[in-house]
Backbone as a ProteinNet text record, in pm:
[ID]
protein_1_A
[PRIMARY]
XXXXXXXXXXXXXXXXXXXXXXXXXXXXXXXXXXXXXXXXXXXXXXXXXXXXXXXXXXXXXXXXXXXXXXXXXXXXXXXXXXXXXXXXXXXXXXXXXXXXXXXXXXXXXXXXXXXXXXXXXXXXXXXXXXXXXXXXX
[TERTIARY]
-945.1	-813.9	-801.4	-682.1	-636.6	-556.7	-577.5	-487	-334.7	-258	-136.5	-144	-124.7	-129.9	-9.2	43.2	183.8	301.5	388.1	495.3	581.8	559.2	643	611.5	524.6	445.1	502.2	511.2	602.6	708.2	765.7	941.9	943.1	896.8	854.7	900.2	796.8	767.9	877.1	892.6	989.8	1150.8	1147.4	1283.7	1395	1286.1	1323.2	1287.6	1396	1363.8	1227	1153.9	1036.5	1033.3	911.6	883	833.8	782.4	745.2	727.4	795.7	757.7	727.7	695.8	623.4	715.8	693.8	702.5	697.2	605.1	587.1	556.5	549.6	508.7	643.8	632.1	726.3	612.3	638.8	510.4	624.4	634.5	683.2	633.8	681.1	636.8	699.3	617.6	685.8	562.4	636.3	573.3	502.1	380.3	304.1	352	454.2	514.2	596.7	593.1	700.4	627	721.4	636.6	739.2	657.7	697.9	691.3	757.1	746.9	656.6	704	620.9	536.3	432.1	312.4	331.6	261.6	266.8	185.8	330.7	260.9	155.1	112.1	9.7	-125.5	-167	-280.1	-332	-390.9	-465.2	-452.3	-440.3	-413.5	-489.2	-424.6	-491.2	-444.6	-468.2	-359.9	-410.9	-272.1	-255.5	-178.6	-208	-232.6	-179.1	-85	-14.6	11.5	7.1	23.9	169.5	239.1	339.6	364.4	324.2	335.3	382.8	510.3	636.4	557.9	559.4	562.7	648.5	722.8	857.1	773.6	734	675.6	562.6	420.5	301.4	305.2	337.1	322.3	189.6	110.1	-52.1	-108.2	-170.2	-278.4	-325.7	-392.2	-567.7	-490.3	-366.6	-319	-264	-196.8	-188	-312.8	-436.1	-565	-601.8	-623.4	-697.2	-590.4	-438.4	-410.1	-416.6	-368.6	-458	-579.1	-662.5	-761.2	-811.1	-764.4	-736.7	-606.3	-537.8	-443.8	-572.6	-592.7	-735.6	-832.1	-881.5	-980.8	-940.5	-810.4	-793.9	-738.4	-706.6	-661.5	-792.2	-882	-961.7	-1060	-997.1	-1104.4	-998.7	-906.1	-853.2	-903.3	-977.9	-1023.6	-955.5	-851	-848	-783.3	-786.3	-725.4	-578	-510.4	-354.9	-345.3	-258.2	-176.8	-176.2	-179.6	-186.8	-28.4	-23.9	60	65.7	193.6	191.6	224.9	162.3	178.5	219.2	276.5	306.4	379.6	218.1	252.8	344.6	429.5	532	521.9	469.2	535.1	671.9	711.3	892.6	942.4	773.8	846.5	693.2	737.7	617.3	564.4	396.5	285.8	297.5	370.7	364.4	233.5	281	163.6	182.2	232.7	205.4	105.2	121.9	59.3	-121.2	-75.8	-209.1	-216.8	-292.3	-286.9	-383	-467.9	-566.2	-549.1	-527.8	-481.2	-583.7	-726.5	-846.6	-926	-823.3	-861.2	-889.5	-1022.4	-1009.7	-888.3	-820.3	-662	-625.9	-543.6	-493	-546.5	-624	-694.6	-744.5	-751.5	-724.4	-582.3	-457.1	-344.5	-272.2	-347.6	-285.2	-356.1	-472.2	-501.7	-471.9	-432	-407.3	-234.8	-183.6	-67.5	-69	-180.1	-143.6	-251.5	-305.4	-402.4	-230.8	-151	-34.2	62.6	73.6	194.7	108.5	-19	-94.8	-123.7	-150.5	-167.8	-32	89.3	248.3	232	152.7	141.2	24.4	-56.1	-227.3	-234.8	-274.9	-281.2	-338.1	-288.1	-304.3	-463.7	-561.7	-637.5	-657.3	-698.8	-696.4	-789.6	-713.5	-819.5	-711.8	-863.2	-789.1	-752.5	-862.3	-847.5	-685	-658.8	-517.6	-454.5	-460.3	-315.6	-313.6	-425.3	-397.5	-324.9	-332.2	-273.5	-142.6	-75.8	6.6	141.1	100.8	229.4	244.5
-363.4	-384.7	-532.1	-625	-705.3	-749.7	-847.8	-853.2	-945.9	-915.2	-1011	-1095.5	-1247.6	-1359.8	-1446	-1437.9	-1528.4	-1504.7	-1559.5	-1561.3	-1464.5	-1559.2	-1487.2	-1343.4	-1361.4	-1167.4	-1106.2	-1110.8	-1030.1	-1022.6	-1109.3	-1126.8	-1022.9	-1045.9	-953.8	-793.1	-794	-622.1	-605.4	-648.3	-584.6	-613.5	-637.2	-676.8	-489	-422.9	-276.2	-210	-55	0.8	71.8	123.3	182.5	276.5	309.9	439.6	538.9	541.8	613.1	581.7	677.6	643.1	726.5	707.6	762.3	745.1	777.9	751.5	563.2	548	419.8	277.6	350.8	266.7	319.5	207.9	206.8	132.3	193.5	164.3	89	-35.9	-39	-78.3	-113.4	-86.5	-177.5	-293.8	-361.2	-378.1	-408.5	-428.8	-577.6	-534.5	-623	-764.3	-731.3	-815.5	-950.5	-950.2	-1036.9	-1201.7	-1285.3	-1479.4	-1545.3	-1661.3	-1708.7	-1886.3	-1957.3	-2089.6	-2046.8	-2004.6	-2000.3	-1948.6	-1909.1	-1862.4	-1713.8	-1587	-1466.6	-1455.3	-1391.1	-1303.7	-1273.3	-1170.3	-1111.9	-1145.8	-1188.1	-1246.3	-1122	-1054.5	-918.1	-769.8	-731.8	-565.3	-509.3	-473.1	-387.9	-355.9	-279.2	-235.9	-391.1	-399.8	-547.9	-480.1	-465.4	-447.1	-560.2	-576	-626.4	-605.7	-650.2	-574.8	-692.1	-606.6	-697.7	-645.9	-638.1	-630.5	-752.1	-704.8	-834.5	-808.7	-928.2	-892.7	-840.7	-848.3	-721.9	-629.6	-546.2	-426.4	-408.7	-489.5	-522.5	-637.5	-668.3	-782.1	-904.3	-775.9	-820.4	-911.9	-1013.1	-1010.6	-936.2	-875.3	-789	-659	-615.5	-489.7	-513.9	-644.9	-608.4	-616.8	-734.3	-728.3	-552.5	-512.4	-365.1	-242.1	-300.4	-222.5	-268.2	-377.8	-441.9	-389.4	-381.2	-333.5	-237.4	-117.5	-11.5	29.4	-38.1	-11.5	-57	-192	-214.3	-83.7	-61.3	20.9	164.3	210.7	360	345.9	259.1	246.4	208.9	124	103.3	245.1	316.4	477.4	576.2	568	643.7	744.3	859.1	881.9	852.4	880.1	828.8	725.4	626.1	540.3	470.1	425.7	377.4	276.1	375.4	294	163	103.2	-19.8	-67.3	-134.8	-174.2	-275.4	-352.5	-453.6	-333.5	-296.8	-231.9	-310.6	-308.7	-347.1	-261.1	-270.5	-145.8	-226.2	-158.1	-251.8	-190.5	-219.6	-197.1	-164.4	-89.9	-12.1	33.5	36.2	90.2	95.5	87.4	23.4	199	129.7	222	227.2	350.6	343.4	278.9	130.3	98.1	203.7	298.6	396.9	487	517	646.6	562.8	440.9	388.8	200.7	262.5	150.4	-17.6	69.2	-57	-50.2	-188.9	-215.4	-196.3	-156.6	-161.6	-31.1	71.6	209.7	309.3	452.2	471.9	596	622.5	720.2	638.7	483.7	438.4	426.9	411.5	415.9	502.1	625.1	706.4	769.9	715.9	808.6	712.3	558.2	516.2	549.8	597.6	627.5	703.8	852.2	984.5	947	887.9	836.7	698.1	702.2	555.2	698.7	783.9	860.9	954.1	973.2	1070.5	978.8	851.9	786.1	735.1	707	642.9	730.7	886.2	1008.7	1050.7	1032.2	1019.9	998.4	821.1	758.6	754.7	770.4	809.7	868.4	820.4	865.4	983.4	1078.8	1248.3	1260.7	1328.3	1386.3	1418.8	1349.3	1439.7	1539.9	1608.1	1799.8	1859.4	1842.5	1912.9	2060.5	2137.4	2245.4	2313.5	2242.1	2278.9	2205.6	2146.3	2123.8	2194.3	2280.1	2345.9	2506.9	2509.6	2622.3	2628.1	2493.4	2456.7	2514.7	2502.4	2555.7	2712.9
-792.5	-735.8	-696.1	-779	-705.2	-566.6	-545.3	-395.1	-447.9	-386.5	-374.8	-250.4	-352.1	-233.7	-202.8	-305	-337.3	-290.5	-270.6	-228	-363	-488	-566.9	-617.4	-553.2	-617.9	-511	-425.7	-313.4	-297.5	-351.3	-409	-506.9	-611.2	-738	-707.5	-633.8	-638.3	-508.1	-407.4	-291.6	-355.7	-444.7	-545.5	-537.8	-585.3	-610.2	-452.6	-466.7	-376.4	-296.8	-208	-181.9	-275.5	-302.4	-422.3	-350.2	-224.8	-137.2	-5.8	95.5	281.8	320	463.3	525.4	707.1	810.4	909.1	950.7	950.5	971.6	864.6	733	634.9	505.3	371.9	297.8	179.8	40.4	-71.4	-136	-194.8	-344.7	-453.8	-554.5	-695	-806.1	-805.2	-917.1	-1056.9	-1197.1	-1329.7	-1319.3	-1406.2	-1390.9	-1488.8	-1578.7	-1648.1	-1623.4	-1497.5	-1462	-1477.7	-1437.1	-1474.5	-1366.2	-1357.6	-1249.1	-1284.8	-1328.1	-1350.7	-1426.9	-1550.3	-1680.3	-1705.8	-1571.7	-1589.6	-1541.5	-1591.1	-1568.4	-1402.3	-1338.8	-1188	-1156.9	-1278.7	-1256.5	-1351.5	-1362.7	-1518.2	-1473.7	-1464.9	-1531.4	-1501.5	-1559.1	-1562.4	-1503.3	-1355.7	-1300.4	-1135.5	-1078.5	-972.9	-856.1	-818.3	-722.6	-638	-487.4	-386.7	-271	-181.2	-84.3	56.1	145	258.5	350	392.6	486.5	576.7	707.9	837	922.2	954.3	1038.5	1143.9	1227.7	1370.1	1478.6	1403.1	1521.6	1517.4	1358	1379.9	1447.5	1464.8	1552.4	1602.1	1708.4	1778.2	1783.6	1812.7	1848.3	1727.3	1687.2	1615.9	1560.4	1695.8	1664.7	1563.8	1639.5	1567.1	1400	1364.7	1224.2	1186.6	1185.2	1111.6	1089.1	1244.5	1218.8	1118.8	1102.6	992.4	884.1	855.4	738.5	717.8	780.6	676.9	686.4	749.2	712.8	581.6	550.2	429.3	351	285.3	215.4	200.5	290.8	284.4	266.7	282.8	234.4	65.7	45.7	-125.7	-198	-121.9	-213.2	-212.7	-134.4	-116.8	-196.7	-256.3	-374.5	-406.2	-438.4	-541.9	-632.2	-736.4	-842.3	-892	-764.9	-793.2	-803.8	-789.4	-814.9	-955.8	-1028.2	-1122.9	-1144.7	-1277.4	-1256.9	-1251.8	-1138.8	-1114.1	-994.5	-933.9	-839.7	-717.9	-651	-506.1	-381.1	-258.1	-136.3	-58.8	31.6	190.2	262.8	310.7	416.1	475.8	630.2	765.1	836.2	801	855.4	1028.6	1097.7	1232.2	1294.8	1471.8	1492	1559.7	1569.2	1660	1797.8	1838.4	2016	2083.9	2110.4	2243	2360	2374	2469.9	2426.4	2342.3	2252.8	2231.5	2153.4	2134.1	2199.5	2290.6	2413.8	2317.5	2304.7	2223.7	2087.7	2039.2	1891.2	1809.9	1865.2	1776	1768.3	1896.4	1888.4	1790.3	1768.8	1723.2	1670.5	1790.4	1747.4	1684.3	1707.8	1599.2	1450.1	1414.9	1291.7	1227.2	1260	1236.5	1165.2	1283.5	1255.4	1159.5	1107.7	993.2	907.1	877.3	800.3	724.9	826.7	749.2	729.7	743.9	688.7	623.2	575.2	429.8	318.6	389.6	255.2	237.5	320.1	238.9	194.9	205.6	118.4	-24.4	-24.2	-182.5	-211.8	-165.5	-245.8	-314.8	-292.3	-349.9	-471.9	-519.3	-639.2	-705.3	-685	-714.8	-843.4	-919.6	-1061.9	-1055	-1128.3	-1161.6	-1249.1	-1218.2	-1288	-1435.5	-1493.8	-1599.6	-1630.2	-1632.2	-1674.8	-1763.3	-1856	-1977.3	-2011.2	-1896.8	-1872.2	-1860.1	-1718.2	-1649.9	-1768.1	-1846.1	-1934.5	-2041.1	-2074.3	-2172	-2126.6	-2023.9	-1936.6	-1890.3	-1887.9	-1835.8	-1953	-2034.6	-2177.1	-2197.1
[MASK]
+++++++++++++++++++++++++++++++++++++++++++++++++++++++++++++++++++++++++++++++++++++++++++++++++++++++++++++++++++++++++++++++++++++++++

């Protein structure tokens, strides 16, 4: 998995609407085809990965890093992986500092977790079993 670093790769893909949300998060989805002053967005095929957390939505520092890399670390734990494609988690609404007092807690990291494993399980490339598709007709 690549990362998105660029400005224009995030233009790119947040161009189109979310492909999937969640409560607090929003996925979108742009083609790896796109160019940018001549040179292609993306030079290699293969799922590219983004994260944008405003600070309206986390104020703290410490709190976007620790979701940052918890988004990182639950996509790169896929099982089967995400599509190749340009991905970017957006941040849509914030984490009750009531609810979760410390930005480095483990409730919080936890409860993004099991809500970034149900918005990349949305797009997560399907299994192939050949079994179930021959059953399927």
């Amino acid at each position: 998995m690549q990362r998105i670093r660029n400005r224009a790769q995030f233009q790119a893909v947040l161009a189109g609407p979310p492909v999937a949300k969640t409560a607090h998060f929003a996925l979108h989805r742009g083609a790896l085809d796109g160019a940018h002053e001549g040179r292609p967005l993306f030079a290699v095929a293969d799922a590219w990965l983004g994260v944008l957390l405003p600070k309206r939505w986390a104020r703290r520092a410490v709190t976007r890093n620790t979701i940052r890399r918890q988004i990182y670390e639950t996509a790169r734990a896929v099982p089967v992986g995400l599509p190749h494609a340009a991905w970017v988690v957006r941040l849509r609404s914030e984490f009750s500092r009531k609810q979760f007092v410390s930005a480095t807690s483990e409730p919080l990291k936890r409860a993004v977790r099991a809500e970034l494993q149900q918005l990349l399980g949305k797009v997560a490339k399907a299994p192939a079993n050949p079994v179930e598709a021959n059953h399927a007709g």
